[in-house]
N, C-alpha and C positions, 0 to 999 in steps of 0.2 A: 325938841332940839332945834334950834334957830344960828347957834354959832357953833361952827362945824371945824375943828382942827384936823389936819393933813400931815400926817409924821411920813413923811417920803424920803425912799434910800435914791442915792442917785441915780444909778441903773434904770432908775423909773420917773427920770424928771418931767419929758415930755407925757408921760401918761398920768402925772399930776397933777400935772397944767388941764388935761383934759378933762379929771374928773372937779377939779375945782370950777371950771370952767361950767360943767352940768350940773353943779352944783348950788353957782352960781344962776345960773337959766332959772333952776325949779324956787327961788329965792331964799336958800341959804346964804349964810355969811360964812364962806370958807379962811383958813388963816392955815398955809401952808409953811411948812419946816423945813429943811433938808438936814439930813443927816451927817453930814459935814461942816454944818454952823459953829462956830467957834475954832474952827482949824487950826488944831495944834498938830505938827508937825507928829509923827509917832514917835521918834528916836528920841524924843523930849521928854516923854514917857516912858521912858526906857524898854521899848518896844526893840529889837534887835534888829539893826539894817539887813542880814539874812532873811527874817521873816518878812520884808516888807515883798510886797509884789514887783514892782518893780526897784528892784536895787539899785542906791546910788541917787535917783531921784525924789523930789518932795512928796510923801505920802501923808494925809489928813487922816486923824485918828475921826470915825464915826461918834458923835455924843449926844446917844440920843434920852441921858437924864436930863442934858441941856434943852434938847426938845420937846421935851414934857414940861421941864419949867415954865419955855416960852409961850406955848400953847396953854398953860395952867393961868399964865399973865393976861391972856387974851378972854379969860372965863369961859372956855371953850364948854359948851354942853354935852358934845359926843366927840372924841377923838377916831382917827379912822388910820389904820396901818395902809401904806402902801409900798411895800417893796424893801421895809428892814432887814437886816440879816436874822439867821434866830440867836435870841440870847440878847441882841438888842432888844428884840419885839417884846421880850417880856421886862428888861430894862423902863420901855418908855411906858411900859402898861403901869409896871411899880410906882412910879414916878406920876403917872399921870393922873390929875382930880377928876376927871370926867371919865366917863365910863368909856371904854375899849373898843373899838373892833378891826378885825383884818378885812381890808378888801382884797390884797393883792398879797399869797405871798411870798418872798421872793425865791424863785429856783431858778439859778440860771438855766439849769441842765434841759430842764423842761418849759424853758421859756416862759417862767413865774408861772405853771401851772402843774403845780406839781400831780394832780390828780388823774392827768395822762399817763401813768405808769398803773393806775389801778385798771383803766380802761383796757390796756394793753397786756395784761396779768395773766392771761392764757396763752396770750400771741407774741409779741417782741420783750416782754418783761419778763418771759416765766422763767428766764435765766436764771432769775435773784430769789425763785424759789424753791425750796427742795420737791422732789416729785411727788413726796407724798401732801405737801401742801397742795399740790396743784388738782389732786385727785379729787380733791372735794371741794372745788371750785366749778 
């Protein structure tokens, strides 16, 4: 793999710029996306102004088939997830001609890492499981 596509959600702009950036160093050819490309307003999709996040203001529906197109334009050889929601992530994997992968992915809750909750599984997570889960851990 020589041309390296970047499906990146916005949340993770500046740490896209960085991995394209090392990306670039080791001498790939990076061709980064954002997940907002095409910016159709959501209520145009008849997306409900109650659902939108912030109400009343302009909201960008995510398109990330758009961004498998463009990266599929660019003959990308490995596409690389950086920070989509889920459900997009498997959107742009459907969509995309080059093979897949997540580098990042995205949880707010846990600061795009969601696998600190397994770490924490005995100690500040064991909330979220039943006791007898936890007995045979």
């Amino acid at each position: 793999a020589r041309r390296l596509g970047i499906a990146a959600g916005m949340r993770l702009i500046e740490e896209s710029k960085i991995v394209a950036d090392v990306l670039r160093t080791a001498g790939f050819e990076p061709f980064t996306v954002l997940c907002k490309v095409g910016s159709v307003e959501k209520t145009k999709v008849n997306i409900d102004e109650n659902l939108k996040i912030q109400k009343g203001n302009y909201e960008a529906c995510c398109n990330p088939i758009l961004q498998a197109r463009l990266l599929n334009r660019e003959k990308t050889d490995l596409n690389v997830i950086v920070g989509l929601c889920v459900g997009h992530d498997a959107l742009f994997s459907k969509h995309s001609e080059a093979p897949v992968t997540t580098l990042v992915p995205k949880d707010r809750l846990t600061g795009h890492n969601p696998v600190v909750t397994l770490y924490t599984a005995t100690t500040y997570s064991k909330r979220i499981f039943d006791s007898q889960h936890l007995q045979s851990l």
